[in-house]
C-alpha positions as CSV (number, residue, x, y, z in Angstrom):
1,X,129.5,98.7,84.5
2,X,125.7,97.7,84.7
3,X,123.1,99.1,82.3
4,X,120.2,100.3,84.2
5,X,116.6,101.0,82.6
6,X,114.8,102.9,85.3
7,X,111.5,104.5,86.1
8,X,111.9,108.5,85.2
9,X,109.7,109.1,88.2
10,X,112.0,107.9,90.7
11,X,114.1,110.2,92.6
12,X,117.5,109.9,93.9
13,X,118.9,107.8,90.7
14,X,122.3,109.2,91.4
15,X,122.7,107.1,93.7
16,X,123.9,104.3,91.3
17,X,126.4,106.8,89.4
18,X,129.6,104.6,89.3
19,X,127.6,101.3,89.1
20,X,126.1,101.5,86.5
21,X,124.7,103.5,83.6
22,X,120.8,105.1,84.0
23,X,118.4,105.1,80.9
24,X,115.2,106.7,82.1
25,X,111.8,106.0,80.9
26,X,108.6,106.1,81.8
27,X,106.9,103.5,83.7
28,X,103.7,103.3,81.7
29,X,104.2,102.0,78.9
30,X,107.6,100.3,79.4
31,X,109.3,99.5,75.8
32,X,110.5,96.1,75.9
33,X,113.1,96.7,73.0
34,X,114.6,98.9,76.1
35,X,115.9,96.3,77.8
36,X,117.0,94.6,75.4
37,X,120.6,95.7,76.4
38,X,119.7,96.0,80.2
39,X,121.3,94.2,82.8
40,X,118.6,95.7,85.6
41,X,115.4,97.3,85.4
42,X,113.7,99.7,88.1
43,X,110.5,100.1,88.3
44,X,107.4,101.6,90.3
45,X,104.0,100.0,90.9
46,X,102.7,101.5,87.2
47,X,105.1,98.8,85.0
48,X,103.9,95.3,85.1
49,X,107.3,93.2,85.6
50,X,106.6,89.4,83.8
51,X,108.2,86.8,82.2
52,X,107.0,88.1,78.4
53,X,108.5,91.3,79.4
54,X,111.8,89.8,80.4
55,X,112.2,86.8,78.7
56,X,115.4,87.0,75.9
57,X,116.3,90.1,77.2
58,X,120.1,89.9,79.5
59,X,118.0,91.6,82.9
60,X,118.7,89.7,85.7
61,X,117.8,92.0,88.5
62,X,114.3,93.5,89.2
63,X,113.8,96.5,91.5
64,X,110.4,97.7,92.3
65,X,110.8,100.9,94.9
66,X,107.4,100.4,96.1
67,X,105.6,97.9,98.8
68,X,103.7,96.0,97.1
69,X,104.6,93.4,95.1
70,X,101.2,92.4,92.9
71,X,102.8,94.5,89.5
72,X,105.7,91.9,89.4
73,X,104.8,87.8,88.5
74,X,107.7,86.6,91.1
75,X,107.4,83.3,90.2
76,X,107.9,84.0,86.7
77,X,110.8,85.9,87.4
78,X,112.4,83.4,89.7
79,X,111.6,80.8,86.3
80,X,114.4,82.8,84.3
81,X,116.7,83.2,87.4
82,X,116.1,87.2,88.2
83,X,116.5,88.4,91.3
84,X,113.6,90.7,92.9
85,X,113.7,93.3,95.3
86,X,111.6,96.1,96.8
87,X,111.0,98.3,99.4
88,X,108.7,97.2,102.0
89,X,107.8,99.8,104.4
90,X,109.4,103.1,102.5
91,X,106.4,105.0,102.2
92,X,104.3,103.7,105.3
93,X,104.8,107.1,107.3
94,X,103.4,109.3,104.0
95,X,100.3,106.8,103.9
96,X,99.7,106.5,107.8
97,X,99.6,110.7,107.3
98,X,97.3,110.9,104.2
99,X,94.8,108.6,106.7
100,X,95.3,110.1,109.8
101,X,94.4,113.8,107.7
102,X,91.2,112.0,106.4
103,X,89.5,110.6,109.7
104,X,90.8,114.4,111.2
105,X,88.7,115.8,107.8
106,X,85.7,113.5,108.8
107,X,85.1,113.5,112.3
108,X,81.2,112.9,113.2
109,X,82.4,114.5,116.7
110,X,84.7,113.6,118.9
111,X,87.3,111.0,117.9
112,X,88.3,109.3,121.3
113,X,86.8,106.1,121.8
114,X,85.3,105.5,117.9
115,X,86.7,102.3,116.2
116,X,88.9,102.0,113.7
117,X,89.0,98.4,111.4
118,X,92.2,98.3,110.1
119,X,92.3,95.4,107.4
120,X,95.7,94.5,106.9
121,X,98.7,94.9,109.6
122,X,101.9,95.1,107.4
123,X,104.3,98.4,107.7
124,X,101.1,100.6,107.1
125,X,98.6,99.2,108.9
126,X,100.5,99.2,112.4
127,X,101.9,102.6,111.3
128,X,98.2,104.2,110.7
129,X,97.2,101.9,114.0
130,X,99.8,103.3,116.1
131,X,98.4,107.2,115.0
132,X,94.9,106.4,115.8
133,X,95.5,104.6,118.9
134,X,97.2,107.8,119.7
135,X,94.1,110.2,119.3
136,X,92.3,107.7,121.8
137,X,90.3,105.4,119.3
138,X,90.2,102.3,119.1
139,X,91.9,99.4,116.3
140,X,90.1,96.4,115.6
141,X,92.4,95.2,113.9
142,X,92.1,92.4,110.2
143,X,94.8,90.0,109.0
144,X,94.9,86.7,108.9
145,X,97.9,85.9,108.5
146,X,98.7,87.4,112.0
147,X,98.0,85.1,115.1
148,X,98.5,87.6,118.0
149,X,97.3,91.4,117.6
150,X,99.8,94.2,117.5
151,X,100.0,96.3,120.2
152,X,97.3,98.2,122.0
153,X,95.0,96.6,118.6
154,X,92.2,93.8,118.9
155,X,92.7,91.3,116.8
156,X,89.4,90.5,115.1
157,X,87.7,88.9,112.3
158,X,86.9,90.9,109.0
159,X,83.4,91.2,109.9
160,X,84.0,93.0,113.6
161,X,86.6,95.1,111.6
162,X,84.1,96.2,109.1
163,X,81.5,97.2,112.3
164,X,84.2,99.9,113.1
165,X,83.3,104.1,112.6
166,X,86.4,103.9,110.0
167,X,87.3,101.2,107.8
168,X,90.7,101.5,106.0
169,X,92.5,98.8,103.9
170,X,96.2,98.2,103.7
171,X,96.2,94.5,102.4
172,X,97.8,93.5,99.0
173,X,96.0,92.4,96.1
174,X,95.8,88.8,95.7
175,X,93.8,86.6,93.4
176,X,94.6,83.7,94.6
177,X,96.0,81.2,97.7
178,X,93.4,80.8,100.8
179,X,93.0,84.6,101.4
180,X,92.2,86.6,98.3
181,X,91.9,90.4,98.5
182,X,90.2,91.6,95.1
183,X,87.1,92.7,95.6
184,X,87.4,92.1,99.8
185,X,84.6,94.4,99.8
186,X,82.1,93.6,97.5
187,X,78.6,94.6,97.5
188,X,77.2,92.7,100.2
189,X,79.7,94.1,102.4
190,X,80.2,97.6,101.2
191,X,76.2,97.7,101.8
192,X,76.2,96.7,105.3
193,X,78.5,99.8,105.8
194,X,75.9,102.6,105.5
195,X,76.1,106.1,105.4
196,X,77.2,107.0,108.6
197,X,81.2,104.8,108.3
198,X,83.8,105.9,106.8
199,X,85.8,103.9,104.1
200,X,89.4,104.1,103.0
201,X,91.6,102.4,100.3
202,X,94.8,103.5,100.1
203,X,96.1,100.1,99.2
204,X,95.1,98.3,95.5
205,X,92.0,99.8,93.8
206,X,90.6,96.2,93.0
207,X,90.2,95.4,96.7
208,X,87.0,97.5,96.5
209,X,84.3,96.7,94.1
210,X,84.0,100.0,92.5
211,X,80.9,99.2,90.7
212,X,79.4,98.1,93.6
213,X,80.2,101.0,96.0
214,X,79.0,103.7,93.1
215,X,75.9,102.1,93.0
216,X,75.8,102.5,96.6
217,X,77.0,105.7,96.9
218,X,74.4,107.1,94.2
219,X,71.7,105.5,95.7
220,X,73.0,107.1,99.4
221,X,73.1,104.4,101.4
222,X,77.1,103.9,100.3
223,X,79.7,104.6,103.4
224,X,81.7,108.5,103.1
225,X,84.7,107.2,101.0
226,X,88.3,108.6,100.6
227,X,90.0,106.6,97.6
228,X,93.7,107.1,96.6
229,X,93.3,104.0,94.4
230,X,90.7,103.4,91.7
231,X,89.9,99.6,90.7
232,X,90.5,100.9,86.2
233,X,93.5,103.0,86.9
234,X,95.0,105.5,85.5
235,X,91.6,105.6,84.5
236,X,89.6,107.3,87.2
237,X,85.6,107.0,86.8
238,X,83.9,110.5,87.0
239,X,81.0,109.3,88.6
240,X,82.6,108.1,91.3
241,X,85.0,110.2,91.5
242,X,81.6,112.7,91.9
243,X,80.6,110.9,94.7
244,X,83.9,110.2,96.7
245,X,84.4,112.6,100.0
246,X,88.0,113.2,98.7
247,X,89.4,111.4,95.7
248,X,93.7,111.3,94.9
249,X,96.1,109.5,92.0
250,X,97.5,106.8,93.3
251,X,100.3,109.0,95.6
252,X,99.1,108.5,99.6
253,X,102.2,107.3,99.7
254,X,104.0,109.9,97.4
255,X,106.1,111.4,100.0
256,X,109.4,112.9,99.0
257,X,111.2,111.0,101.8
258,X,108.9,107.8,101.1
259,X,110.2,107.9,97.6
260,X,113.4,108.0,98.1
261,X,113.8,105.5,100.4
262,X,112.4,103.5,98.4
263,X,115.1,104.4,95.8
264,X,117.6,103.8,98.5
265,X,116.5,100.2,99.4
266,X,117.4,98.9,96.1
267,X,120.4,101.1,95.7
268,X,121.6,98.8,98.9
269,X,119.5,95.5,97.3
270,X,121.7,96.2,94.2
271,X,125.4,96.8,95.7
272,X,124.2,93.5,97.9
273,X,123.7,91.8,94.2
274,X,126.7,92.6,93.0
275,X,128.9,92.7,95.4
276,X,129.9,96.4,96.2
277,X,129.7,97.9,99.2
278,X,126.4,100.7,99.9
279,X,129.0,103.0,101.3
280,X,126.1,106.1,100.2
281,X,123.5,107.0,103.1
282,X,120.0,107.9,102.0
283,X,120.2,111.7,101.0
284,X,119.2,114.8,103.2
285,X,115.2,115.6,102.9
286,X,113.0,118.0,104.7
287,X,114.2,121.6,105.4
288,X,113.9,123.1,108.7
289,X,110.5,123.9,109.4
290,X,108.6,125.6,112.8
291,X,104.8,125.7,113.3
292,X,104.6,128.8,115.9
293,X,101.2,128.3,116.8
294,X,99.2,126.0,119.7
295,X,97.6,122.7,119.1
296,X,94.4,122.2,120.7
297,X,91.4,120.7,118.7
298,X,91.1,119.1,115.6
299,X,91.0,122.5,114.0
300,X,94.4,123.6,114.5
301,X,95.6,120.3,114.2
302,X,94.6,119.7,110.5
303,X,96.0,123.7,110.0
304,X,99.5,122.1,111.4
305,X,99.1,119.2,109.0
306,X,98.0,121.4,105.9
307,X,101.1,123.7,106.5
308,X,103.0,120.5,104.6
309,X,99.9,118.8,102.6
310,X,96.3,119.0,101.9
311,X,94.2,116.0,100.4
312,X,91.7,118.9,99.0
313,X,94.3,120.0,97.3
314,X,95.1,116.5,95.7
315,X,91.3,116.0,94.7
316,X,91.1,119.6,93.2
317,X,93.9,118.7,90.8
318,X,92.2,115.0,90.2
319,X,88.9,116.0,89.3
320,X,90.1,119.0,86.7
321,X,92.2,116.1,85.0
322,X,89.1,114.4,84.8
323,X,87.5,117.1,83.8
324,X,84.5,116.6,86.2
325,X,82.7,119.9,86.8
326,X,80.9,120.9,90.3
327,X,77.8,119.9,88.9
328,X,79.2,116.3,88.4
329,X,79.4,116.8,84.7
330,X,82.6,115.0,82.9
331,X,84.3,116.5,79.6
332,X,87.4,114.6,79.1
333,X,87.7,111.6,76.9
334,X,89.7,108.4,78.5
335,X,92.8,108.9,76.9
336,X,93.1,112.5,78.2
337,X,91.7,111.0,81.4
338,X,94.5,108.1,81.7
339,X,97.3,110.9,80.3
340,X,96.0,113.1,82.8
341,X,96.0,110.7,85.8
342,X,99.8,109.6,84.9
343,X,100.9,113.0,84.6
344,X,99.7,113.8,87.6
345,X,102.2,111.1,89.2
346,X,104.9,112.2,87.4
347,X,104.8,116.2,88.2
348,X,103.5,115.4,91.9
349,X,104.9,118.5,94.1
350,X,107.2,117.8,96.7
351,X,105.6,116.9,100.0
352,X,107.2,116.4,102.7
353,X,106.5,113.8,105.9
354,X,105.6,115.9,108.7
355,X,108.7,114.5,110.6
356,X,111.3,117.4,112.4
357,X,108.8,120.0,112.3
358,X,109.3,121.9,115.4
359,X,106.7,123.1,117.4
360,X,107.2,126.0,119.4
361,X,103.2,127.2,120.1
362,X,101.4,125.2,123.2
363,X,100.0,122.0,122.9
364,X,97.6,120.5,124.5
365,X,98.1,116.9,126.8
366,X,95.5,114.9,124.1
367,X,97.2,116.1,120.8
368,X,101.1,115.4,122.3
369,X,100.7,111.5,121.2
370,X,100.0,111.8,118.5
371,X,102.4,114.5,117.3
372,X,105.4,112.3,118.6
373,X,104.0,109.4,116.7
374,X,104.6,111.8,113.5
375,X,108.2,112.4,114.4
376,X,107.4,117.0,115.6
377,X,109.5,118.0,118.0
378,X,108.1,120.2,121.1
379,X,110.2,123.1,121.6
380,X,110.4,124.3,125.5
């Protein structure tokens, strides 16, 4: 039986009960001396995976339940003959929705036929593309590693993408190779945003120069931010978390059924590795649910899409870890800050994808897109 050191915030970890034995721990810090008698090791995006964590110790299986992949040094790990797997794609429908609630949160007016740069086209970026296009805006759409545009999206260069109403950044971070990602919007370019866009980073904090863009933002001429990720997690600057329209821990993504998957993806990487058959299916999720009422503005849309989870909500809890007052006045040292921001993670409440709800009230023609694009049923 394999000896398993995993995160203690994933869910679902009974899913390997008969192939091995679980020892949970938390992801930040991770005590090496654990895995000392380890065969694999699960991890979230918090636990930096290398070579000087592994090296001596019998783990020779990595699982990272997450989509990114910039926590774990793959080459070092393919050095000392560890196999790596994660879960690309598990929580793309909980991000697309945490984006889609704060362009609905922002609007200037009326939504159809604004722009929307999305930098980055992996399993978020087309999700959050697809839910946009569906409101009747527009995707100019950033990656160059793509050579035709997805569909209904322009394909354009990082520049026309950063002319769009909304900005929003679902790229990797990468320090090196010919298309580097940290700081992607440094001053230069966060200044030529102005006041009037509208900038969000749900991807890596570092992808944004945070100095930069608090400078900007305390000067006014910064765009309206939303950030999920901060560039010195888990700890979360108070001035600029002041500043931000709507500010959140790490967790667009931190959907009960996004985290799970993500569980289940390496329980089927791991019976894959070792030979068993994933004879489990991924477990039951959101309870039955019915909205009663009609959809017809942007109003009662965002009242629909509160009834399962509320960004204010997420920055309320944020900014009293951070102790930051209404007046913009911080009380909390950095290690209650950083304890704060991880505890956060690890008590999150269940939220739930807005998928199955069923929707018996009237809805108008313009909002049915976008509601099948998020999975709701219409009940005649």
């Amino acid at each position: 039986m394999l000896r398993i050191v995993a995160d203690e915030n994933m869910p679902a970890l009974s899913l390997f009960d008969g192939i091995g034995q679980i020892i949970t721990t938390p992801g930040r810090p991770l005590e090496r001396a654990l895995l000392n008698q380890a065969d694999v090791l699960l991890v979230r995006s918090v636990t930096q995976v290398d070579g000087a964590l592994l090296e001596g110790t019998p783990v020779r299986f990595v699982g990272s339940a997450t989509i990114g992949t910039d926590h774990v040094a793959l080459d070092e790990l393919g050095q000392l003959g560890v196999c790596f797997a994660h879960a690309p794609g598990c929580n793309a429908m909980a991000v697309a929705e945490y984006v889609l609630q704060a362009i609905l949160s922002w609007p200037p007016g009326e939504l159809a036929g604004l722009s929307v740069g999305v930098i980055g086209m992996g399993n978020v970026g087309r999700r959050v593309s697809a839910l946009v296009q569906a409101l009747g805006m527009k995707v100019l759409a950033h990656d160059p590693w793509l050579e035709q545009a997805p569909a209904g999206a322009t394909l354009v260069t990082l520049a026309q993408a950063l002319a769009a109403d909304v900005i929003t950044l679902h790229v990797p971070l990468v320090d090196a190779g010919p298309h580097p990602t940290r700081h992607l919007l440094d001053g230069p370019r966060l200044a030529a945003l102005g006041p009037q866009r509208l900038l969000i980073n749900t991807s890596r904090g570092p992808v944004v120069d945070n100095t930069a863009l608090l400078a900007l933002l305390r000067s006014g001429t910064g765009p309206v931010t939303v950030l999920d990720v901060w560039e010195t997690e888990p700890l979360v600057p108070p001035a600029l978390l002041a500043l931000a329209a709507s500010g959140s821990p790490h967790v667009a993504g931190y959907s009960v059924e996004g985290k799970t998957r993500g569980t289940w993806m390496l329980y089927q990487a791991l019976c894959q590795w070792c030979g068993e058959a994933a004879s489990r299916p991924m477990p039951p999720l959101a309870p039955s649910r019915q909205w009663p009422h009609a959809i017809t503005d942007t109003a009662s849309m965002l009242a629909w899409l509160h009834a399962g989870y509320r960004l204010a909500d997420d920055h309320q809890r944020l900014c009293e870890v951070v102790g930051l007052t209404p007046e913009g006045v911080h009380y909390r040292s950095e290690a209650e800050r950083a304890a704060g921001f991880d505890l956060l993670r690890k008590r999150y409440p269940a939220r739930h994808e807005m998928a199955g709800w069923q929707m018996a009230g009237a809805i108008a023609p313009a909002w049915q897109p976008v509601l099948s694009q998020l999975g709701a049923v219409l009940v005649r």
